[in-house]
Structure formats: C-alpha cells, structure tokens
N, C-alpha and C positions, 0 to 999 in steps of 0.2 A: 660248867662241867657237870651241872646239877643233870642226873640221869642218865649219865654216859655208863653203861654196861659193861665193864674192864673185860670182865668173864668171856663175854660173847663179840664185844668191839674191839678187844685190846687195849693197848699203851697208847698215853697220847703221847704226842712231839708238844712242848711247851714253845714252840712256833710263832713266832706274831711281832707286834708293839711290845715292846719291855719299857716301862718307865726308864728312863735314862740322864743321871745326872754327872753330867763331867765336871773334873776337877775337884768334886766332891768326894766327901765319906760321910755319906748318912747310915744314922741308926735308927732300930725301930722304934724309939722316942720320941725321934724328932719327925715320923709319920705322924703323930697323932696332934700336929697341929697343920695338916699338911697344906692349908689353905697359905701359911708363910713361907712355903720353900720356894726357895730360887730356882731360875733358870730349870724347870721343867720339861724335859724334851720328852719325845720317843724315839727310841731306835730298833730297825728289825734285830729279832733273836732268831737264829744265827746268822751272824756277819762280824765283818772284823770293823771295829771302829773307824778305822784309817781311813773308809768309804765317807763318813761324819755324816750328819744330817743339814735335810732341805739346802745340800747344796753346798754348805757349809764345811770343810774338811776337819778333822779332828788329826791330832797328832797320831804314828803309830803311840809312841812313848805318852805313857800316863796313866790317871788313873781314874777310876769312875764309881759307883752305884749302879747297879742294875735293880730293880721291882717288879713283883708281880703278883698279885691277888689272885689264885685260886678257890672256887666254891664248890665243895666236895662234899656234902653232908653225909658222911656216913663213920659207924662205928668200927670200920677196919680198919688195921695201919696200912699206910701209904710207903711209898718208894720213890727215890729219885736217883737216875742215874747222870750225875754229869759229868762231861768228857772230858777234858784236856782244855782246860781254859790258861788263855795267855795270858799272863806268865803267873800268876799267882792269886789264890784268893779266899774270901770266909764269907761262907755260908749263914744266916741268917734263917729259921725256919719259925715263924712266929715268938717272935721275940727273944727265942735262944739261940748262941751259937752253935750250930751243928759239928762244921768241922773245918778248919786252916789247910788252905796248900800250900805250901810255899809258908811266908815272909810279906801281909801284903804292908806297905807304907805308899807314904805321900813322897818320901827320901828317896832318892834312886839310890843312897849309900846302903840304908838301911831294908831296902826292898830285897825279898830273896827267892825266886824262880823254884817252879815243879811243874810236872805236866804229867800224873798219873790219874786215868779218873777213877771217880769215885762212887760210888751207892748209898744213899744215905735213908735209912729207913724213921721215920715218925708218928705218932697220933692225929691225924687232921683232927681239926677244931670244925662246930657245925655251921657256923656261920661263917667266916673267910679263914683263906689262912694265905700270910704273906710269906714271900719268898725276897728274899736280898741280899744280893751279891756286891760285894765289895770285891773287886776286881785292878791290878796293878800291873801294869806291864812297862818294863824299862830293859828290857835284855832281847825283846825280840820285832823284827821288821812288821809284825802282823799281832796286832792289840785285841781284848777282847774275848765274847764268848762264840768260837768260831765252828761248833757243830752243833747237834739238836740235845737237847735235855730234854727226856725223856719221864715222865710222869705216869704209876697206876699200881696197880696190885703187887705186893711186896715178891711173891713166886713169879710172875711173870717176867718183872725185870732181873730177877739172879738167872730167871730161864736165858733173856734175851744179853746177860751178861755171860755166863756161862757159854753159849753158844756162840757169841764172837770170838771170845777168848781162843775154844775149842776150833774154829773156821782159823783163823791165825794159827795157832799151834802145827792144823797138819797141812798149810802152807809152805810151814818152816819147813817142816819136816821133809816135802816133797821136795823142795828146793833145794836142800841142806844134801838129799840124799843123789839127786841128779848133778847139784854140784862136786861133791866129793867123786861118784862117779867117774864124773870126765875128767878132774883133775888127776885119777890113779889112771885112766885111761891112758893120759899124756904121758904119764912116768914110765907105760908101757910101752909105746911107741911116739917117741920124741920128735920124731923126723913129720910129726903132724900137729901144731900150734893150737889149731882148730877147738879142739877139746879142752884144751887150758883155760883158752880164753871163756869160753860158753861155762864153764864151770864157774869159774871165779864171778860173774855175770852172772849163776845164781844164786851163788854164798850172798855175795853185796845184796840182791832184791828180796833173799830170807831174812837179813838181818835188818834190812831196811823193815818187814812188815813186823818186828815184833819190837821195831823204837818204835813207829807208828803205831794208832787205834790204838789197842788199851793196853800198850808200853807195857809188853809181854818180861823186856827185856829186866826192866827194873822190878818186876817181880823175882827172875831168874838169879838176878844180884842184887841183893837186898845193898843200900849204901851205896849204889849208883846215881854221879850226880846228874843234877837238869844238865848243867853245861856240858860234861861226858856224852852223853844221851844226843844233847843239839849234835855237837861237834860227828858224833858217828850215822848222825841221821844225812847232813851234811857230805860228807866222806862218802853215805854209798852210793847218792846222786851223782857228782861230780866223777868220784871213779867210775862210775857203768859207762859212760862216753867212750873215755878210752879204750876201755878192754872191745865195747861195741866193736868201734871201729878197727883195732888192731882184728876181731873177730873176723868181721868182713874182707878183713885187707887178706888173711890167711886164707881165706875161700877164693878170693877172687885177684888175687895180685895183679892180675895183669888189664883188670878194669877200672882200678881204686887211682886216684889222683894222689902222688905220693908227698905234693906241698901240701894239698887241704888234708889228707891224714894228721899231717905233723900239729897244720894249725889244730882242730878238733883233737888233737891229744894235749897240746902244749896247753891251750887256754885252761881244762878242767885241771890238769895235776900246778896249777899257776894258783888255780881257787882252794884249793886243795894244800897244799903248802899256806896258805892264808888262815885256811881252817884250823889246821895242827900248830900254824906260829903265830895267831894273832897278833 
C-alpha cells in the first residue's frame, strides 16, 4: 500500500487472501515465531467460511483467526471500518487490543453474538502493521467476515460512514412515510385492501434496512439485543411474502390461484411462528 494516494485514490477495500487459521486463537506473540504455526491456510476476505478452502468445507459454526499485514508508511492516523462480522469478534491492531464485539470464545456456552460495525481509528507503524481477527460464530447459519473492511484516511471513512448511515436513514424515512400513508388510506376507505397491504410491505422493507448495513436500528435503541435484531430481521423477510401476495390477490382476484396463495402465505407465517417460538 506503500504510495497509495488516499487523498486523490480514496479507501482501499482490505479485499484478498487473509491468512486463516481455523479452530484456532492466535495472538500477536505467537506471530513472532511464525515459522511454528500450524495449519496455515488462506481464505478470501470477504466470504463466509462455510464456502472453506481448496475444496475443503469448514463448518458454518466455529471459530478462527483472521491476519493481515499492511505497509503504510506514513505519519497520519489511519481508520478502519469494519462491518457486521458473524457473530462476534476482537480486533488486534499491532499488538494491541482495539475493540471486542460480542463475547468471542472457543465455548459456544460462553460465546456471545453482536453484529453493529465499527470504525476503529490508530497510529500506523512505518514498517508493517498487523491486523487480526479473532472471529466466533455459533448462533448464525453464515460464519465469518462476510462484507469488505474498508482501510485509509481517518475523514474519509466517517465521510463514507456518515454517508451510508444518512442513504439508510432517508430510506426509512421514505418507506416509513409511503407506508403509514396507505395504511391511513385504508382506514379511509376500507372496501379497498390494496393500500393495507402495500403499506405494511413498506413498514416491514424500512425496518428491514436499518437491522441491516450499519444496524441503524441499535443505535435508535441503545440495549437491543443481537438475537432481538436476528429475530426482526427474520420476521420482515418472511412476512413480506404474505402481505405480497395477499397484495396481488386484492388487485387481481379473479387471476390469482386461491390454493397457491394459501400455500405462499401458509409456508412464511409457519417460518415465522419458528422465529418468534423457537
């Protein structure tokens, strides 16, 4: 990264090989004889482990080490933004702890899930600076560091955090406000379903965008938990089917197939009921 321009190139994406060591928890110590470590892999950053390497599958469930050497010689602070990594983890930034998500362990009793990201601002050193993740996942079907971490000028990433934040916020908001709309619509004239349904249709996909991307929601309630957060992220997928279809069916009644409605409602509020009653 020696002569990358931030100013005039922008943010890198930390994109690539990642050293990768499963079932592992290495520390920055135990780098410095690193000619003895075991079982050595790499794996692309970002993907979900579950894919595993050369072919080889890895469990969703478990836990790993992530590494990576970046060469930045310069006297400004740096930034990193990273995203929602599953299910829990501690950052490593040359040999100090940066900052805990979650709970991470080797115990799935003792392990304890988050998914809010994060920006972590540091000193580069001039000669290398290591990155490493210690990474656990036991609560979710998809393991791993599953979007791009993001590396470069400390203003640039609050800009490009600031700015998603703000692109999600007036998502909501449009969504929030087209959906309330057609639900007072309905209250207005009842004898039309139509607006009910398209309304609620986009309460469920506002709410869905601000559990998703940088989990607006858990800033808005502070002491919201991960599994509240799954469980509702869950809920808006599975209910949009229905209400879809119920939408359709109200437009079109007399073209809709009234057993494959039933199915296409019945199967999501079945998953749905699974969600809320584990």
């Amino acid at each position: 990264m020696a002569g990358w321009d931030f100013k005039h190139m922008g943010l890198v994406e930390l994109t690539g090989e990642w050293e990768f060591y499963w079932k592992q928890f290495l520390y920055p110590e135990d780098f410095q004889l690193e000619a003895y470590l075991p079982n050595k892999e790499y794996l692309h950053v970002p993907r979900q482990w579950n894919s595993g390497h050369d072919g080889v599958p890895f469990f969703e469930q478990g836990y790993a080490t992530y590494r990576l050497i970046i060469i930045d010689p310069t006297d400004e602070p740096r930034s990193i933004k990273i995203p929602a990594i599953r299910t829990a983890y501690d950052l490593w930034i040359n040999g100090e702890l940066k900052i805990s998500n979650g709970i991470v362990s080797d115990n799935p009793t003792e392990a304890v899930p988050s998914g809010t990201p994060q920006v972590i601002i540091f000193n580069p050193r001039q000669d290398y600076n290591e990155i490493i993740f210690h990474v656990a996942n036991f609560n979710h079907k998809k393991g791993g560091i599953l979007e791009s971490i993001f590396y470069g000028d400390v203003r640039q990433i609050h800009s490009l955090e600031n700015q998603k934040q703000r692109i999600e916020a007036v998502l909501f908001g449009i969504l929030l406000i087209i959906g309330l709309y057609n639900v007072k619509l309905y209250q207005i004239r009842r004898k039309e379903s139509a607006p009910l349904f398209f309304g609620l249709i986009c309460l469920l996909l506002g709410f869905r965008i601000v559990l998703l991307g940088e989990t607006l929601m858990a800033h808005w309630i502070p002491g919201l938990s991960w599994d509240n957060m799954i469980r509702m992220e869950y809920l808006t997928m599975f209910l949009s089917l229905p209400l879809f279809v119920l939408f359709v069916q109200s437009l079109y009644p007399k073209e809709t197939n009234e057993v494959v409605n039933k199915v296409l409602i019945a199967i999501p509020m079945v998953l749905s009921t699974g969600v809320l009653f584990p």
